[in-house]
C-alpha beads as a LAMMPS data file, in Angstrom:
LAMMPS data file: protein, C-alpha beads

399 atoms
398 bonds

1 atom types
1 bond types

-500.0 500.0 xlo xhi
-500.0 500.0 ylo yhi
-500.0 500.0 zlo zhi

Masses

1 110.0

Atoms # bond

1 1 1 321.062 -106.907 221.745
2 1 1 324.601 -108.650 221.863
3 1 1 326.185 -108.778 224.865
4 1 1 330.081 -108.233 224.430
5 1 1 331.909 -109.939 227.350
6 1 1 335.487 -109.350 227.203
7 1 1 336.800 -105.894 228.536
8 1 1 337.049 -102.515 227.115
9 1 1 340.564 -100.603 226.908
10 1 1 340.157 -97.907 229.314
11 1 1 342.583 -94.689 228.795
12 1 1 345.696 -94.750 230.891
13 1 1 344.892 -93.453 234.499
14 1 1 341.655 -94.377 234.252
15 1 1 341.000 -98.306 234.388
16 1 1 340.367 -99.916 237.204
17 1 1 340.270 -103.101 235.554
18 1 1 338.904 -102.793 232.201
19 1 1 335.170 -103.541 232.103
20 1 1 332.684 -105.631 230.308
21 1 1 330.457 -103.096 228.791
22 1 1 327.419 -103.918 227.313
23 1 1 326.699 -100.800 224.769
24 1 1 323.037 -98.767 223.969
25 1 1 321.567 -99.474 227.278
26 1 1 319.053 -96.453 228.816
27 1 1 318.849 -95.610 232.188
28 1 1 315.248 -95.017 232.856
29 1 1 315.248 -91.963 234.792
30 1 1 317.247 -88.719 235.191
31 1 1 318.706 -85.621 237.317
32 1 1 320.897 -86.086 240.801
33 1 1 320.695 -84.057 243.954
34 1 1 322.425 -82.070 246.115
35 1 1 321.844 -82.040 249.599
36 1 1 322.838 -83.555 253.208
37 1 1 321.309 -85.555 255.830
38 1 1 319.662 -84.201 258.992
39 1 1 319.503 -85.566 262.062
40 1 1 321.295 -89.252 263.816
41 1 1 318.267 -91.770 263.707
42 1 1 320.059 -95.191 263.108
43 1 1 319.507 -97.011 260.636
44 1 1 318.884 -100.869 260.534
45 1 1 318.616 -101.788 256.806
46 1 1 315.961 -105.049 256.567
47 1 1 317.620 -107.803 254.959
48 1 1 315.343 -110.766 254.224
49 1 1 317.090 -114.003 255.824
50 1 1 318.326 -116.739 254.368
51 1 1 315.754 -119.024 253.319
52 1 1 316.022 -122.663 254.333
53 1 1 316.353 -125.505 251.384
54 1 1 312.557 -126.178 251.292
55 1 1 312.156 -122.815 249.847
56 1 1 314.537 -122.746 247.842
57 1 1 313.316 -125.398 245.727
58 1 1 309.823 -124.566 245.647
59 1 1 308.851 -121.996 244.058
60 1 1 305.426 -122.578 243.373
61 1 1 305.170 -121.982 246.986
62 1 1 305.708 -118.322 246.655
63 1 1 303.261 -115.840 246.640
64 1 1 301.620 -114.467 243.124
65 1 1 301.748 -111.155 241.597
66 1 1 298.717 -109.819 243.400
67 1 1 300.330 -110.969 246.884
68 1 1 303.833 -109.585 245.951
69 1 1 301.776 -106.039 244.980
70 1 1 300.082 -106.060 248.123
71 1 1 303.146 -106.597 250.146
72 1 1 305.250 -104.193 248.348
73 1 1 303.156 -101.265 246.248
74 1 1 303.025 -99.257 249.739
75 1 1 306.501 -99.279 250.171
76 1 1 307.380 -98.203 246.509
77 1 1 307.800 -94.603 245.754
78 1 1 307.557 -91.920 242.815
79 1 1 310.555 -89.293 242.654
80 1 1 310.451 -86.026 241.124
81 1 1 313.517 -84.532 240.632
82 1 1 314.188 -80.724 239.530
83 1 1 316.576 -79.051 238.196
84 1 1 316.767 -74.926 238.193
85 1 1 319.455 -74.706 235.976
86 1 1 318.360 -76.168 232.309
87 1 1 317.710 -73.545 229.783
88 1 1 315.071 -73.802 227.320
89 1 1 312.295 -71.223 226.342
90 1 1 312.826 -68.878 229.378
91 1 1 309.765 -67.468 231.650
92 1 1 309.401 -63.927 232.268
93 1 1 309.316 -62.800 235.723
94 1 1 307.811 -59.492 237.173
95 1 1 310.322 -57.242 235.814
96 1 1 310.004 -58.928 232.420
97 1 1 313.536 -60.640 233.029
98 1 1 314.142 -63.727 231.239
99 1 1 314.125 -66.232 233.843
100 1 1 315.286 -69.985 232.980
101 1 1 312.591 -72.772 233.668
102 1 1 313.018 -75.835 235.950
103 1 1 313.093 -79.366 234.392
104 1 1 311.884 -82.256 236.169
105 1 1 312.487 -85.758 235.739
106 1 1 310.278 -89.050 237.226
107 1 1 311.973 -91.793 238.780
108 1 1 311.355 -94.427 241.518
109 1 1 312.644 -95.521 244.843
110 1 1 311.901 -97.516 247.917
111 1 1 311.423 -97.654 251.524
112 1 1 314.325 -99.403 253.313
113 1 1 313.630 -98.510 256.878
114 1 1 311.414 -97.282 259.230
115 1 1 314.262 -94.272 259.861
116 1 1 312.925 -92.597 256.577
117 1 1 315.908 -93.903 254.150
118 1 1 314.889 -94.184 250.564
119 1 1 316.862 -95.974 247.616
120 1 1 316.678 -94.892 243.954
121 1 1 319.375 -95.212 241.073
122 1 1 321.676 -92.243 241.172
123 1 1 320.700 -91.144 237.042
124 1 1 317.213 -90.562 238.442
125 1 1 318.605 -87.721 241.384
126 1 1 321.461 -87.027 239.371
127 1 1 321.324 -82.753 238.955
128 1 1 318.411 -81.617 240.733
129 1 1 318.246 -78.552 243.402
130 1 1 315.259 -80.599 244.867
131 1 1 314.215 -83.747 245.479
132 1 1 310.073 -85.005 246.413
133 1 1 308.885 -88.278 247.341
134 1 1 305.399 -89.549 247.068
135 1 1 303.885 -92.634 249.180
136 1 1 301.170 -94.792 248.072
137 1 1 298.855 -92.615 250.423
138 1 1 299.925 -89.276 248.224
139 1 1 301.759 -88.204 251.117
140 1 1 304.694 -86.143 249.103
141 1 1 307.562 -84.536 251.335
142 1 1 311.139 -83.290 250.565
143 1 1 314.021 -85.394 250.716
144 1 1 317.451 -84.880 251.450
145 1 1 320.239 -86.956 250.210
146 1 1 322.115 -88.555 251.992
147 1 1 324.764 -90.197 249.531
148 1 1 325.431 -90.937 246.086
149 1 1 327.440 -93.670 244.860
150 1 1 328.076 -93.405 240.890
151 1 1 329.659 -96.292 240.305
152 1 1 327.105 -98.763 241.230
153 1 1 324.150 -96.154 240.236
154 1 1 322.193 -96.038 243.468
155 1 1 321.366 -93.172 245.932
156 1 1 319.896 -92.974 249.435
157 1 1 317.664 -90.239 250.366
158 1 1 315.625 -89.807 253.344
159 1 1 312.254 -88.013 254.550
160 1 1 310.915 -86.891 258.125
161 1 1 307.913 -88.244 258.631
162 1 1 306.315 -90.639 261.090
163 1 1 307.781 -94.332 260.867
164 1 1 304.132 -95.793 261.220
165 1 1 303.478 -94.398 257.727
166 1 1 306.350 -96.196 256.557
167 1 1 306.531 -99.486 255.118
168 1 1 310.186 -100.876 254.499
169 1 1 311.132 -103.785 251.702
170 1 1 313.654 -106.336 252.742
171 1 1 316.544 -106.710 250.605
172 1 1 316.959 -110.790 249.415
173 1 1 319.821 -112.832 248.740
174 1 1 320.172 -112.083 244.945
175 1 1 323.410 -114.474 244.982
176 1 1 320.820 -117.073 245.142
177 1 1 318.564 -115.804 242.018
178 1 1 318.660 -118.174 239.301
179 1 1 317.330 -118.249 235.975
180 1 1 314.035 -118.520 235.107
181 1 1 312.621 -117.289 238.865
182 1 1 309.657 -115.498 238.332
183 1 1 310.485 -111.819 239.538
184 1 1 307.618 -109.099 239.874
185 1 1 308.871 -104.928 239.039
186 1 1 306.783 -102.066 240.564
187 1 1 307.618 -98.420 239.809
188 1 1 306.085 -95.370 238.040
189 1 1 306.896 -96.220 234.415
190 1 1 306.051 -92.413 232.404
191 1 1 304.613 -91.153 235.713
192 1 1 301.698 -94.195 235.899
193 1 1 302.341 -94.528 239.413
194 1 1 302.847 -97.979 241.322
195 1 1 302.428 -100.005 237.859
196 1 1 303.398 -103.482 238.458
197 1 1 304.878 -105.627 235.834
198 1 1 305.909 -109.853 236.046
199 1 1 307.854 -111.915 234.070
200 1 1 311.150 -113.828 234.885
201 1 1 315.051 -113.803 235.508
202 1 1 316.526 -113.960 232.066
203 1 1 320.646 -114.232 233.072
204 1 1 322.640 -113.627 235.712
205 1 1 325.949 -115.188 234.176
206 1 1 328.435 -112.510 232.666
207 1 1 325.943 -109.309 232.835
208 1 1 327.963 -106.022 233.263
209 1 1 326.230 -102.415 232.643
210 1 1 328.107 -99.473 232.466
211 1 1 327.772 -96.892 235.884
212 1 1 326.777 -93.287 235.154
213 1 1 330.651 -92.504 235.485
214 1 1 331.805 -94.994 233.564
215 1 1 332.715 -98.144 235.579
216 1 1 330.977 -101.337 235.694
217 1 1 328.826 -102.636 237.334
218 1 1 329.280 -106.837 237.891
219 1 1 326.357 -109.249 238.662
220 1 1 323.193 -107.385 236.918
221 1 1 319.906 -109.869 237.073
222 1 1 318.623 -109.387 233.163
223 1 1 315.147 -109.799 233.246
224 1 1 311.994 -109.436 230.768
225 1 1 309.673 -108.184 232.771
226 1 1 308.721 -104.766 231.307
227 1 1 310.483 -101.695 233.049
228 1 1 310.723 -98.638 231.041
229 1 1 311.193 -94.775 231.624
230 1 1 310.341 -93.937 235.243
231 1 1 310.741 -97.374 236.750
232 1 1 314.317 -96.573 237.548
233 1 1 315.368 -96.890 240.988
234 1 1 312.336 -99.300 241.753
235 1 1 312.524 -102.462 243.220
236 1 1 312.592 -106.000 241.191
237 1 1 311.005 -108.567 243.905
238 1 1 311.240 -111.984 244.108
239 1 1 308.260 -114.383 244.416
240 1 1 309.034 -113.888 248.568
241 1 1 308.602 -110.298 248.087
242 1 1 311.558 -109.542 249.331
243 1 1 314.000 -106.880 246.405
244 1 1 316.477 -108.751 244.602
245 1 1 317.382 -105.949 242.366
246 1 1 316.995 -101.987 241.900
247 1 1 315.818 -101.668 238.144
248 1 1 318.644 -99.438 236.351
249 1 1 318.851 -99.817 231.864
250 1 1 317.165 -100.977 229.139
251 1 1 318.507 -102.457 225.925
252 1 1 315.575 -100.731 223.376
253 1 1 315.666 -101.578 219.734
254 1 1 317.190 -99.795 217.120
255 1 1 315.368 -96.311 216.609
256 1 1 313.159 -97.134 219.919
257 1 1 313.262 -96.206 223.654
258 1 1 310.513 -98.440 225.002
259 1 1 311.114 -101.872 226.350
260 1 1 311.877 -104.816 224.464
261 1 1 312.157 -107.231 227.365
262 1 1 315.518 -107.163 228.180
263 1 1 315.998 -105.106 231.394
264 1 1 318.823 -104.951 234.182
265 1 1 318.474 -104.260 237.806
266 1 1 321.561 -103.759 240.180
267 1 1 321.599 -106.740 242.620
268 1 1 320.447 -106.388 246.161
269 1 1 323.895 -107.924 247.336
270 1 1 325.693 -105.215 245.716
271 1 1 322.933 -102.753 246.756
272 1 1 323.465 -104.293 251.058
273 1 1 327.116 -102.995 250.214
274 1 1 326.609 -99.611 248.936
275 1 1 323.428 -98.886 251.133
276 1 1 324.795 -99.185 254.289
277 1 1 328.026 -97.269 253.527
278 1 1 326.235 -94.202 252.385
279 1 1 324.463 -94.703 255.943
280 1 1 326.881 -94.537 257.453
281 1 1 329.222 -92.344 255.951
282 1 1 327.514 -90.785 253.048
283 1 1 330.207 -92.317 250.494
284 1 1 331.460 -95.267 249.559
285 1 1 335.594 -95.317 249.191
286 1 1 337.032 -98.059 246.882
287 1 1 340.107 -99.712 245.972
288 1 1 341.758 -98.846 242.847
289 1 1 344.467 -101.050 240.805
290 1 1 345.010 -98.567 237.498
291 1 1 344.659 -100.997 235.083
292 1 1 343.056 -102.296 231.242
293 1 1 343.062 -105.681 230.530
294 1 1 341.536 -108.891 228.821
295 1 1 340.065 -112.100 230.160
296 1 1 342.540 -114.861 229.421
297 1 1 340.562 -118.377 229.287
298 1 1 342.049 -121.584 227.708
299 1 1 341.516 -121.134 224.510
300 1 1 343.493 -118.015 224.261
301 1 1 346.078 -118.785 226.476
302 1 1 346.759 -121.636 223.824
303 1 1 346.968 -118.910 220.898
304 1 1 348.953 -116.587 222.765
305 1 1 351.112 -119.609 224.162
306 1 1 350.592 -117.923 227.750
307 1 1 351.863 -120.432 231.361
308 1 1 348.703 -120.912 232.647
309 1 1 344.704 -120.885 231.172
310 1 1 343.368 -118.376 232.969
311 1 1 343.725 -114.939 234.430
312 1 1 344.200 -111.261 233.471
313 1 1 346.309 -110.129 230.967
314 1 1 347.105 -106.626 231.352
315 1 1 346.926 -104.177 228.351
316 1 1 347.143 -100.833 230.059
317 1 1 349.031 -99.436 233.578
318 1 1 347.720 -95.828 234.307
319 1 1 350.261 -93.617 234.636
320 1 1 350.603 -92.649 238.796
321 1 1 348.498 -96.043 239.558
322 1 1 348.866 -98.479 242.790
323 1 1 349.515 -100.819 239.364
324 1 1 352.158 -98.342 237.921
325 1 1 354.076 -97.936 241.380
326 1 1 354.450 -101.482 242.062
327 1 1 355.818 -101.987 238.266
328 1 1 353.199 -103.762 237.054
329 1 1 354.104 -104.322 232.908
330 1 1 351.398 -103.353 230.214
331 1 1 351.396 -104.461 226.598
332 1 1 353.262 -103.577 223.883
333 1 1 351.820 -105.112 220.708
334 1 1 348.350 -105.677 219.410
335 1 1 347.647 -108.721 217.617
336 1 1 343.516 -109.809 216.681
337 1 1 341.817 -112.938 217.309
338 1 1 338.635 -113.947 216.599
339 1 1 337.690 -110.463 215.436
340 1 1 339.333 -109.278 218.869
341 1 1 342.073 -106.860 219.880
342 1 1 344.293 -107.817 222.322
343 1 1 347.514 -105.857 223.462
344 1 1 350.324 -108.414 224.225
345 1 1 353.507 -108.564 226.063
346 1 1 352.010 -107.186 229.229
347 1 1 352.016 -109.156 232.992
348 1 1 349.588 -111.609 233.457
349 1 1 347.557 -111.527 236.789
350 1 1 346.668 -114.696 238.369
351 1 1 345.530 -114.579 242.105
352 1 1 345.178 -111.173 244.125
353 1 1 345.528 -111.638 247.889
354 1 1 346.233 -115.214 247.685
355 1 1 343.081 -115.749 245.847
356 1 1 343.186 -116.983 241.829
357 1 1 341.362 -114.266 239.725
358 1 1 340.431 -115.767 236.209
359 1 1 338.841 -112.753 235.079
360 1 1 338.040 -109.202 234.892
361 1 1 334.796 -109.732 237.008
362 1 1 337.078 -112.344 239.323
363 1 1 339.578 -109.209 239.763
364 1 1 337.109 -106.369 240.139
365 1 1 335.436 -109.058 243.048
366 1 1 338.939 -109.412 244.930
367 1 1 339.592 -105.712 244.984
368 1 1 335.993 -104.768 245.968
369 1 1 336.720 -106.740 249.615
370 1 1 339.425 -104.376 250.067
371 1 1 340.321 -100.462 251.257
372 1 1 342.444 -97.885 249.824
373 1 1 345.408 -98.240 250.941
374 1 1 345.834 -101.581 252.400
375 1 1 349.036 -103.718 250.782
376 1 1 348.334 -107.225 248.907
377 1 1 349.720 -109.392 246.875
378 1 1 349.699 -109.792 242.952
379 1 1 350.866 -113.275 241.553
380 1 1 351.329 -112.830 237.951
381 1 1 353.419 -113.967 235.526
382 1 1 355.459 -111.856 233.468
383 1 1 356.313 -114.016 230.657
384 1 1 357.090 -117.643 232.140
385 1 1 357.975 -116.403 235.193
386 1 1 356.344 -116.629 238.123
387 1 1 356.413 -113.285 240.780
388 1 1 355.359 -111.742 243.151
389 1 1 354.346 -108.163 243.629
390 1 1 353.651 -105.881 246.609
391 1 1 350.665 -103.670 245.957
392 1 1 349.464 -100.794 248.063
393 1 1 345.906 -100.255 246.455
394 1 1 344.701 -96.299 245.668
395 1 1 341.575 -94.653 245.617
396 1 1 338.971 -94.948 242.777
397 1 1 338.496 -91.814 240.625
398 1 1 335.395 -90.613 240.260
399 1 1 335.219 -91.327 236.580

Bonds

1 1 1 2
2 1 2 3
3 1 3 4
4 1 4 5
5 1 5 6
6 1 6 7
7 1 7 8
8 1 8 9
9 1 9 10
10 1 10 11
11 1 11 12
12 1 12 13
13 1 13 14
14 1 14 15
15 1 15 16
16 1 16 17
17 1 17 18
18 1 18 19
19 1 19 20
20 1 20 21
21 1 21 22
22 1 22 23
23 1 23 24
24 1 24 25
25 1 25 26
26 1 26 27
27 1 27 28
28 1 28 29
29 1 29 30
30 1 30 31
31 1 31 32
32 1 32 33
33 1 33 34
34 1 34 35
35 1 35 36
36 1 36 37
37 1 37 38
38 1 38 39
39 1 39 40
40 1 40 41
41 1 41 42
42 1 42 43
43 1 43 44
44 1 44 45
45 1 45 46
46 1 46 47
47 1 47 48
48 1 48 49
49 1 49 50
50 1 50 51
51 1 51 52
52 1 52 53
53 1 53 54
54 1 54 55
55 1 55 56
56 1 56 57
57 1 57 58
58 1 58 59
59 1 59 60
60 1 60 61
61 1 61 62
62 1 62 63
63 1 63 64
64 1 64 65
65 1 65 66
66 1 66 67
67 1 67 68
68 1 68 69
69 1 69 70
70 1 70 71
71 1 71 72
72 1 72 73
73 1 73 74
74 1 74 75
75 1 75 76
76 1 76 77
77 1 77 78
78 1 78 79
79 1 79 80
80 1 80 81
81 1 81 82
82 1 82 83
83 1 83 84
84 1 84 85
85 1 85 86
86 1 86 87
87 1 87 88
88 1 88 89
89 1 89 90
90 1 90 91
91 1 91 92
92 1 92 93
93 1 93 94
94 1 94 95
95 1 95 96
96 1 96 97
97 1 97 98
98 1 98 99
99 1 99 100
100 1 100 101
101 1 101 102
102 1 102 103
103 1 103 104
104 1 104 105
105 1 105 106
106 1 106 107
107 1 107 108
108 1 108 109
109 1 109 110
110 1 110 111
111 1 111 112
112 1 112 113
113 1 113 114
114 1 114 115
115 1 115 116
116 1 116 117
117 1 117 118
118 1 118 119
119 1 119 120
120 1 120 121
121 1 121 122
122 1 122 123
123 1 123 124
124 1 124 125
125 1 125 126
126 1 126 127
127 1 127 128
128 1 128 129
129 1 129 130
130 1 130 131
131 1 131 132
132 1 132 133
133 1 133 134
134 1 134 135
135 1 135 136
136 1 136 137
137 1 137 138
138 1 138 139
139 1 139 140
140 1 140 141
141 1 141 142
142 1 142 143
143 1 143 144
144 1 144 145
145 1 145 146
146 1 146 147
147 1 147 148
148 1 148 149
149 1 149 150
150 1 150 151
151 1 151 152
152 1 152 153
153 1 153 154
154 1 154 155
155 1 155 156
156 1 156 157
157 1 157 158
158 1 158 159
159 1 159 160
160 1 160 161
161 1 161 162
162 1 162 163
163 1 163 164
164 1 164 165
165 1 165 166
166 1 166 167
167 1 167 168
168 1 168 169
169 1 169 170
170 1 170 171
171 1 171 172
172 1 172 173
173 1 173 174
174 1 174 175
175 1 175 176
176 1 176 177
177 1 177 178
178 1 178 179
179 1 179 180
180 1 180 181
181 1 181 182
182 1 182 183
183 1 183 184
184 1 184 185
185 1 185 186
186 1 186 187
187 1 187 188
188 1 188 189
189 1 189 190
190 1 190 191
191 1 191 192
192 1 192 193
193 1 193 194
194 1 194 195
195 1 195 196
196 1 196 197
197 1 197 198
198 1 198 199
199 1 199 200
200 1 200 201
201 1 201 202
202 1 202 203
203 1 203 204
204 1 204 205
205 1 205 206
206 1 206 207
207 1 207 208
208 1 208 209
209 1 209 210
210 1 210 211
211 1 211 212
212 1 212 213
213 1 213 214
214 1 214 215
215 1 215 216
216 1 216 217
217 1 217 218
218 1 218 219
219 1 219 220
220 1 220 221
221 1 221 222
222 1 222 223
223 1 223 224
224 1 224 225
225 1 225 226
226 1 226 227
227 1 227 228
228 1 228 229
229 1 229 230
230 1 230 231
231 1 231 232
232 1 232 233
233 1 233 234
234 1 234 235
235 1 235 236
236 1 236 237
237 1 237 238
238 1 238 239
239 1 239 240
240 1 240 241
241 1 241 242
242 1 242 243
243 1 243 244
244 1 244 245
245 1 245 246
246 1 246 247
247 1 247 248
248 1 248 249
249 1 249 250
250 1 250 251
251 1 251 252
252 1 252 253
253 1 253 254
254 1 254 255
255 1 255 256
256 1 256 257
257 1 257 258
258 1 258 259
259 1 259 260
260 1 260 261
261 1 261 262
262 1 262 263
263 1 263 264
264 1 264 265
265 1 265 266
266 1 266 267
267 1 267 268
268 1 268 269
269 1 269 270
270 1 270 271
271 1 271 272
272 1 272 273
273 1 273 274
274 1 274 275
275 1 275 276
276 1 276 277
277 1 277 278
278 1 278 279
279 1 279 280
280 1 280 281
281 1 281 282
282 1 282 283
283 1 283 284
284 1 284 285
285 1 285 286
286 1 286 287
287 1 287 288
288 1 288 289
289 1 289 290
290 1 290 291
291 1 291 292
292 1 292 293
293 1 293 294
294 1 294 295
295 1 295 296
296 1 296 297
297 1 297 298
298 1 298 299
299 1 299 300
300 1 300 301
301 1 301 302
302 1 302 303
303 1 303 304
304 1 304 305
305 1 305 306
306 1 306 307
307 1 307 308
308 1 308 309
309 1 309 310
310 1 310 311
311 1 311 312
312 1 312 313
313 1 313 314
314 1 314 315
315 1 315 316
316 1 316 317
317 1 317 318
318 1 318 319
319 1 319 320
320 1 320 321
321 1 321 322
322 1 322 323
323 1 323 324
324 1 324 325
325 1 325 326
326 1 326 327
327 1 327 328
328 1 328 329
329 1 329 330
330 1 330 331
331 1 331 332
332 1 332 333
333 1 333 334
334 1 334 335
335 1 335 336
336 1 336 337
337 1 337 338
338 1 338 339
339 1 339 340
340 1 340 341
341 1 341 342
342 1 342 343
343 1 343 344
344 1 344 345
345 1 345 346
346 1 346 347
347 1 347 348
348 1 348 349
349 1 349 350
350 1 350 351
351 1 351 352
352 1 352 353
353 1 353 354
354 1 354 355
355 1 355 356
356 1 356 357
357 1 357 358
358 1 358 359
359 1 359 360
360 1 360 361
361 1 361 362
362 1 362 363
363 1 363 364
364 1 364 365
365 1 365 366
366 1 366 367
367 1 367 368
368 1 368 369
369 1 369 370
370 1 370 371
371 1 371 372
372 1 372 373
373 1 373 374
374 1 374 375
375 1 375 376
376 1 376 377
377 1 377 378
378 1 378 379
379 1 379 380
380 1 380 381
381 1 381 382
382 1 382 383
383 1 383 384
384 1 384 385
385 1 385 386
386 1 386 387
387 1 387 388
388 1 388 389
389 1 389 390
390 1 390 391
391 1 391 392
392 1 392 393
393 1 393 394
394 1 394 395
395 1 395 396
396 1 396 397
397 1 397 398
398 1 398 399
C-alpha cells in the first residue's frame, strides 16, 4: 500500500496541523470502556535503560524468538471487551421481553507494573460496559480503566490482584530502532492466545497512522511480522525483550482483512509519554495550534518561489484557534503540482519556540513539548517578510 506523506486539509477548527495520513489501515481490535481507577498504589512504569554502544551494534547478541517468548508471553494479556448496548437478533428474557445481546470484542494488552496497570490500544476498549483480562496462568479478573488517550490509540487499565503474579515488560528506547532489527509480536491474534510472531523493522522514516479520532499519530515502527485481528494492543519486542511498540493497524489487500506484512505499532517513546500521564492523571491535555498545512521542502519552495526551503505552509486557520487569535494568515488560492493540491498565499511557519520546524511531523514534535496555554513564538514568513508572532497555544479537541 502507498504511503502518502504530505498532509491532509483538515476542516477549519479542526487541524491541529494537518496530518500525514496513510489511508485503509485496520485497527485490529475493537470496543472502549468506561470506568475509573480504585485505589492510590504508585506506579513506577519499567523503562528498559539505555543500552551501552556494544549492544547497540550487535545484534546477533540478542536473545532469539524462543528467549524473547519466554521472557515476555507471561506478561502478555488477552482482553475481552463487552458491550450491552449493540442490537442484533435480540434474546428473550423471562417475561418474553426482547432483550438486546452483548457483543464482545478480543484484543491484547500488557503488564507494565507490578501495581496492576495494563496497556492496550484504545479501539480494542473503545465502547464496552466491561472490561476482563486473562494472564498466561488463566487467571481472568475485571479491570477498570484508568485512562484513555484517543489520539495516540492507547489505554491503561488496571486489575487487583497480587503483584507476585505479575510480570511487567520494560518499555525500550524505540528512538533507537532502526531498520531491519529483528522485532518479535505476541498477542491473541482471532482469540489464539499468546501466539508469537518474528520478522523485522520495515520503516521508521515518515510513518503516520491515523488515531481513532482522527489525528495522527508520528513515529509508527512498520514492521512485517504478522499481527492481525486480536493482536491489537500487544507488545512488539525487540531482540532485548524489552517493547518497542504497541501493535495498532494493518494495511490488508484489496478485498482482504488478514495480514499482508505490513503492520504498525505505536512507539514505546510515545507510549512512556501517554502512559504515565494517564497514571497520573487519567488524561493526557495537549497543545493545540488550529491549523492545515503542507510540508514545504526545496523543491517546492523553488516552484512556489517561497524565502526559504523548508517549513510549513499554512492552508487553513480554524476559526476561534490559538492560530486564528494571533492572526496567523491561511491560503487563498489552490494551484497543483505534481498531482498535488496546495492552497497558496497563506504564512509560512519556520521555527516554533526558537526551534526551526521543516515539517508537519517537525511542528506536531515542537507543540507536543508544550501545555495549553503557555505563550511561544512563531517565526514565519508572510510573503518575504520575516515576523514574529506571539502565540498562546489552546487545548486539543477531542476529534
Amino acid at each position: 500500500m502507498m504511503i502518502v506523506n504530505r498532509r491532509a486539509n483538515l476542516s477549519r477548527g479542526a487541524a491541529l496541523a494537518a496530518a500525514s495520513l496513510l489511508g485503509g489501515l485496520v485497527a485490529l481490535g475493537g470496543v472502549a470502556l468506561i470506568g475509573d481507577l480504585g485505589g492510590g498504589t504508585t506506579t513506577v512504569v519499567q523503562t528498559a535503560p539505555a543500552p551501552s554502544a556494544a549492544t547497540q551494534v550487535a545484534h546477533d547478541t540478542g536473545l532469539d524468538v524462543r528467549e524473547i517468548y519466554a521472557r515476555a508471553a507471561p506478561g502478555v494479556v488477552q482482553i475481552t471487551s463487552t458491550d450491552n448496548s449493540v442490537q442484533e437478533t435480540p434474546n428473550l428474557s423471562p417475561l418474553n421481553e426482547p432483550q438486546p445481546p452483548s457483543q464482545q470484542a478480543l484484543g491484547s494488552g500488557f503488564v507494565i507494573d507490578k501495581a496492576g496497570h495494563i496497556v492496550t490500544n484504545y479501539h480494542v476498549i473503545e465502547g464496552a460496559d466491561t472490561i476482563e483480562v486473562s494472564f498466561s496462568n488463566q487467571d481472568t479478573l475485571r479491570a477498570t480503566l484508568v485512562g484513555t488517550d484517543p489520539s495516540t490509540d492507547l489505554a491503561v487499565l488496571r486489575v487487583e490482584t497480587s503483584s507476585r503474579g505479575l510480570t511487567p515488560l520494560g518499555l525500550g528506547n524505540s528512538g533507537l530502532v532502526r531498520v531491519g532489527d529483528p522485532v518479535v509480536a505476541i498477542g491473541n491474534p482471532f482469540g489464539l492466545a499468546r501466539t508469537t510472531t518474528a520478522g523485522i523493522v520495515s520503516a521508521v522514516q515518515e510513518r503516520t497512522i491515523t488515531a481513532p479520532n482522527g489525528y495522527p499519530i508520528d513515529h509508527v515502527i512498520q514492521t512485517d511480522a504478522q499481527i492481525n485481528s486480536g493482536n491489537s494492543g500487544g507488545p512488539l519486542l525487540n531482540d532485548r525483550a524489552e517493547v518497542i511498540g504497541v501493535n495498532s493497524q494493518i494495511a490488508p489487500a484489496e478485498g482482504s482483512s488478514g495480514n499482508v506484512g505490513i503492520g504498525f505499532a505505536v512507539p514505546s517513546n510515545t507510549v512512556k509519554e501517554v502512559v504515565a500521564q494517564l497514571v497520573a492523571t487519567g488524561r493526557v491535555d495537549r497543545a493545540y495550534l488550529g491549523i492545515g498545512g503542507a510540508t514545504v521542502n526545496s523543491e517546492l519552495a523553488r516552484v512556489f518561489r517561497l524565502p526559504v526551503d523548508a517549513g510549513v505552509l499554512v492552508e487553513v486557520v480554524g476559526d476561534a484557534t490559538a492560530a486564528a487569535r494571533a492572526g496567523l494568515k491561511a491560503g487563498t488560492r489552490s494551484t497543483v503540482v505534481a498531482g498535488e493540491s496546495y492552497t497558496l498565499g497563506g504564512d509560512l511557519i519556520v521555527a516554533v519556540a526558537g526551534k526551526r520546524v521543516a515539517s508537519l511531523e517537525e511542528l506536531r514534535d515542537v507543540l507536543a513539548d508544550h501545555k495549553p496555554g503557555q505563550t511561544v513564538k512563531l517565526r514565519i514568513y508572510r510573503g518575504n517578510r520575516e515576523q514574529t508572532l506571539d502565540v498562546t497555544l489552546g487545548q486539543q479537541p477531542a476529534r
